[in-house]
C-alpha positions as a printed Julia matrix, in Angstrom:
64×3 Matrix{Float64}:
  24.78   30.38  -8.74
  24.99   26.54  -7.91
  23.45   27.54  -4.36
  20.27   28.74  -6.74
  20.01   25.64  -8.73
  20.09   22.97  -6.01
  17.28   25.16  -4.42
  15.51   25.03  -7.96
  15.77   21.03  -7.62
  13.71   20.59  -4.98
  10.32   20.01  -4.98
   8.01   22.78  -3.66
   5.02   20.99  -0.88
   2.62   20.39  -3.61
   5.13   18.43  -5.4
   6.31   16.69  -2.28
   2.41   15.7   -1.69
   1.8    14.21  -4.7
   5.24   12.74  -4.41
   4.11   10.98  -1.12
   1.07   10.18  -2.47
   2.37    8.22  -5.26
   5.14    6.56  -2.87
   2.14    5.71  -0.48
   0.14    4.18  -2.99
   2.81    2.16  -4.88
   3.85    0.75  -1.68
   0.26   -0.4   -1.0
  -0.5    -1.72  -4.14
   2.64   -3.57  -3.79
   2.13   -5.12  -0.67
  -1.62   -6.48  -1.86
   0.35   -7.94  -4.76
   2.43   -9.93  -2.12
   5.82   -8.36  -3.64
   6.84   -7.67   0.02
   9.74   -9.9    0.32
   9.97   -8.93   4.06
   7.05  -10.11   5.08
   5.58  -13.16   6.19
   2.21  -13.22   4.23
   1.33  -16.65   5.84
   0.78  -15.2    9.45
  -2.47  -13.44   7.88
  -3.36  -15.71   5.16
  -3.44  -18.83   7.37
  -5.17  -16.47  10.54
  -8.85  -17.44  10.69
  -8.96  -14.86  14.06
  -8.99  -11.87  10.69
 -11.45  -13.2    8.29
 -14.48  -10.4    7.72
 -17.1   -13.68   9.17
 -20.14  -11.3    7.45
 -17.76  -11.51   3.41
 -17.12  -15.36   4.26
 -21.12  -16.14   5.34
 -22.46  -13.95   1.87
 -19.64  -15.66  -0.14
 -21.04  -19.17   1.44
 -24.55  -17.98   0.59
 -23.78  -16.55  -2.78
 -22.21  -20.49  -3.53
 -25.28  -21.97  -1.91
């Protein structure tokens, strides 16, 4: 009987999909919010080398 309720307590593959899903996305949003504490934002912030040139020339336009 408790052999048939730990198999109850797991999620069937949809589940586990939307599970991952959610995981997948929370961990994303999370690491655009800069709440990654193990990781050393500055290295891409401060990197000129991965600016998108064509958003920072129609940004300098769009000032202009």
């Amino acid at each position: 009987e408790d052999e048939e309720e730990e198999v109850s307590l797991l999620p069937d593959a949809a589940e586990r999909a939307m599970l991952q899903e959610e995981f997948t996305s929370h961990m994303y949003q999370s690491f655009l919010e800069g709440e990654d504490g193990d990781f050393d934002y500055s290295q891409i912030d401060e990197n000129s080398d991965l600016d998108n040139l064509d958003i920072v020339s129609r940004d300098a336009e769009e000032r202009y």
